[in-house]
MIKEDO-871752 format. One record per residue (C-alpha): x negated, y, z; residue number from 1. Coordinates in steps of 0.25 Angstrom, whole numbers, padded with zeros to 4 digits. Each point is the difference from the previous one (the first is absolute). Layout:
BEGIN
      px      py      pz   num
       X       Y       Z   NUM
...
***
This chain:
BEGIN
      px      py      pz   num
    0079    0009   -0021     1
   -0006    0002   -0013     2
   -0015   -0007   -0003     3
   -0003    0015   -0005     4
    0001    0008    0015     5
   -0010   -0010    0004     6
   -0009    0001   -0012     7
    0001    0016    0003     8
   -0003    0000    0013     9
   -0013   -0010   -0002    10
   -0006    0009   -0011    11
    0002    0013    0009    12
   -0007   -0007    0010    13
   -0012   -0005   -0010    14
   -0003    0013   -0004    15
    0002    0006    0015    16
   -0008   -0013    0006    17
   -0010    0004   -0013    18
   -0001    0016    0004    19
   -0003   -0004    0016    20
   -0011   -0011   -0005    21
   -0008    0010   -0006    22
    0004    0013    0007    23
   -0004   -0008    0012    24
   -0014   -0004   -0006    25
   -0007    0013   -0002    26
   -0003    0004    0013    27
   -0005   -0015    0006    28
   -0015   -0003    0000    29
   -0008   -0005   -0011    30
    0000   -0013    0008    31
    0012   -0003    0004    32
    0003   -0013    0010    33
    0011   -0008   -0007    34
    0000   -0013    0007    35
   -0001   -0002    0017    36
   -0005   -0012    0009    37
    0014   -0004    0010    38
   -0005    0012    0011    39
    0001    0011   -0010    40
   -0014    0002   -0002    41
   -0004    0000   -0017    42
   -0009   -0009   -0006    43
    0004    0001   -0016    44
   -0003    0013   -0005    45
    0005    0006   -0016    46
   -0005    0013   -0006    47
    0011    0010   -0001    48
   -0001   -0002   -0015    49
    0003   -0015    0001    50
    0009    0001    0010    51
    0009    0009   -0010    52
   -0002   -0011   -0009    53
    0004   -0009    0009    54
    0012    0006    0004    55
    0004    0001   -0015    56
    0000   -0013   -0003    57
    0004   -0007    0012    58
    0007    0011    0008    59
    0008    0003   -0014    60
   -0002   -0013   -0007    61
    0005   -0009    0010    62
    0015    0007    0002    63
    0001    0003   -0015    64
   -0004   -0015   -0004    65
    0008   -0005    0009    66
    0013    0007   -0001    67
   -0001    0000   -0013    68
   -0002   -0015   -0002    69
    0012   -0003    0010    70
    0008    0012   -0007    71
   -0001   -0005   -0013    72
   -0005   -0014   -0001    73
    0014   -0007    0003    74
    0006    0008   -0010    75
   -0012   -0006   -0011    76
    0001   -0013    0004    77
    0014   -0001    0008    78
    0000   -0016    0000    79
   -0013    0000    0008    80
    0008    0007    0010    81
   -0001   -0007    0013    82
    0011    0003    0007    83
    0009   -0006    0012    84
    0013   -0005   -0007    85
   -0005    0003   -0013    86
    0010   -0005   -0009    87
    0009    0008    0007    88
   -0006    0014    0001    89
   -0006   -0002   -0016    90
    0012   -0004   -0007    91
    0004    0009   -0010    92
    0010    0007    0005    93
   -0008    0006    0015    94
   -0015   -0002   -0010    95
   -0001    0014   -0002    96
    0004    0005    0015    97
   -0008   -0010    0006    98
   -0013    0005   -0009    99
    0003    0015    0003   100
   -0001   -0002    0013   101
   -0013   -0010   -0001   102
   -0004    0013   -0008   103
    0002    0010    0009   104
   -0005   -0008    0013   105
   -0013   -0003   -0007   106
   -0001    0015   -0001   107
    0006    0001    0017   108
   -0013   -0010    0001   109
   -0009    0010   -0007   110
    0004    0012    0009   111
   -0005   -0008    0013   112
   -0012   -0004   -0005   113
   -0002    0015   -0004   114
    0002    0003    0014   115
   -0007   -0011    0005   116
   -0012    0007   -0008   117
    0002    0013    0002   118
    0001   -0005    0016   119
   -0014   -0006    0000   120
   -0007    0012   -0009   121
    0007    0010    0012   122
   -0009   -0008    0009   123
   -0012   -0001   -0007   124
   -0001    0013   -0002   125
    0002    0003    0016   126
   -0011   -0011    0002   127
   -0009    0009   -0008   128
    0003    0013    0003   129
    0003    0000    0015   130
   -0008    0003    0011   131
   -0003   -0014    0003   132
   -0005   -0001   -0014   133
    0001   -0014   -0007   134
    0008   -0008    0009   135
    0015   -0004   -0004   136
    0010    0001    0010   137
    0007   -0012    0003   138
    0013    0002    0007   139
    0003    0010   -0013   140
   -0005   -0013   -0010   141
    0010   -0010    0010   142
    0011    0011   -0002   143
    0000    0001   -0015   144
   -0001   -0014   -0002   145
    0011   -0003    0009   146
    0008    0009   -0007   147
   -0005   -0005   -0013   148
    0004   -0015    0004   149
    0015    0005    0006   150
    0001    0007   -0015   151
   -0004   -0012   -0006   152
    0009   -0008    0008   153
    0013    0009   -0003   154
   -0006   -0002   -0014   155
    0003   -0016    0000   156
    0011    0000    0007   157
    0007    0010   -0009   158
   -0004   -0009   -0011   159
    0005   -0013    0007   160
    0014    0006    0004   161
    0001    0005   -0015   162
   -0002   -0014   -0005   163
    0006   -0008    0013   164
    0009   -0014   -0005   165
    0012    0006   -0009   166
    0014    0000    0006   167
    0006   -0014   -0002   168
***
């Protein structure tokens, strides 16, 4: 797969993740409960204003930052590439598939930290809004971070197999 269809589908996901963020912001409190003791009753609290700032620079920042830095970082400094079997996978004649693909995983890992985000603002905008107001559910926060972790291990392992000992 080309390193651009990741790189698509990442920023199509920014800018929907983006438009969920603050669609989703406008109609919350003006004190909004943002983080929750381990019985899902609040005890850190945001104004809806910091909390959309918040969600811009971490929410946003985090998987931009990151996808780009593991997109595009092997590319800028390809022998500070730590790889299994490096000589192998960076010699010159398999360098540019093995960075392609670096560069479109890195965008793969964005896109499950977008959903990761978007995940966790999808509950705290039911902890704020429901009936039993300010409290996060906790079997919805065990899902989505189960499914985050079996994500991020599809992630690894699709990058291990891609970079498993060559054929002798």
């Amino acid at each position: 797969m080309k390193f651009w269809v990741p790189l698509l589908v990442f920023a199509a996901l920014l800018v929907a993740t983006a438009a969920y963020f603050f669609s989703g912001t406008g109609v919350m409190p003006d004190r909004i409960a943002v983080h929750f003791a381990a019985d899902g009753s609040a005890n850190g609290f945001m104004t809806r204003e910091g909390y959309r700032q918040f969600l811009l620079e971490f929410g946003l920042g985090v998987p931009l930052g990151t996808a780009l830095i593991v997109a595009v970082l092997p590319a800028l400094i390809p022998t500070r590439v730590n790889l299994p079997n490096k000589d192998y996978w960076m010699a010159p004649e398999r360098r540019a598939q093995s960075l392609a693909f670096l560069s479109g995983h890195g965008f793969w890992l964005g896109c499950l930290l977008l959903l990761l985000m978007s995940g966790v603002h999808r509950l705290v905008v039911a902890a704020n809004m429901g009936d039993a107001a300010q409290r996060l559910d906790n079997g919805s926060f065990a899902w989505t971070m189960g499914l985050f972790g079996i994500g991020m291990a599809a992630w690894a392992g699709t990058l291990m197999l891609r970079f498993r000992r060559p054929p002798a």
